[in-house]
C-alpha positions, -999 to 999 in steps of 0.1 A, spaced: 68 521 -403 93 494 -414 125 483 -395 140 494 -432 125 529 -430 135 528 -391 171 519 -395 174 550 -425 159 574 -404 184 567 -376 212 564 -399 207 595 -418 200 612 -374 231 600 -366 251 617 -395 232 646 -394 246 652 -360 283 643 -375 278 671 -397 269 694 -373 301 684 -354 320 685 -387 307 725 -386 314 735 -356 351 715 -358 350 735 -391 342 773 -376 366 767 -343 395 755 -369 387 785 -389 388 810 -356 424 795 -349 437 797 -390 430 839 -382 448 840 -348 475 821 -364 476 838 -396 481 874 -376 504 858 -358 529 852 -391 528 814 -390 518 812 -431 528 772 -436 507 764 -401 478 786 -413 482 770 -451 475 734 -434 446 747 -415 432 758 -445 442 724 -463 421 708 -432 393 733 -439 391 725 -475 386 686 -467 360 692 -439 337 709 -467 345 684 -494 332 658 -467 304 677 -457 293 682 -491 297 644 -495 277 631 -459 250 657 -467 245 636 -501 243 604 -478 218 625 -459 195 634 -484 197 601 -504 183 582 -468 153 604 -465 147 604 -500 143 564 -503 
C-alpha cells in the first residue's frame, strides 16, 4: 500500500471517529432541548435546535469527505 493510500485511510479514521463524536454531542444535546423544552424555556430550546440543525448539516458534509477518501 502507498503512503498516499496510507495517509487517506487515516484521514478518512480520524473523521470517522469526529463523526461519531458529532452523534453522540448531537443525541446528548437533543436529551437536554426536551428537559428544557418541558421545562418552558422555548428561546433556549429554539437555540438548541438551531445547534442541532448545524451538527447534521456538518455531518452530512464530513460523511461526504468520508466517502470521497475511501473511494479514491
Amino acid at each position: 500500500m502507498s503512503k498516499h493510500q496510507d495517509y487517506k485511510i487515516a484521514t478518512a479514521d480520524a473523521l470517522t471517529l469526529l463523526l461519531h463524536n458529532q452523534h453522540a454531542l448531537g443525541a446528548s444535546i437533543e436529551e437536554i432541548t426536551h428537559w428544557i423544552s418541558e421545562s418552558g424555556a422555548g428561546n433556549v430550546a429554539d437555540n438548541a435546535v438551531a445547534a442541532l440543525e448545524t451538527l447534521d448539516r456538518n455531518a452530512q458534509a464530513i460523511t461526504g469527505a468520508i466517502m470521497r477518501l475511501r473511494n479514491l
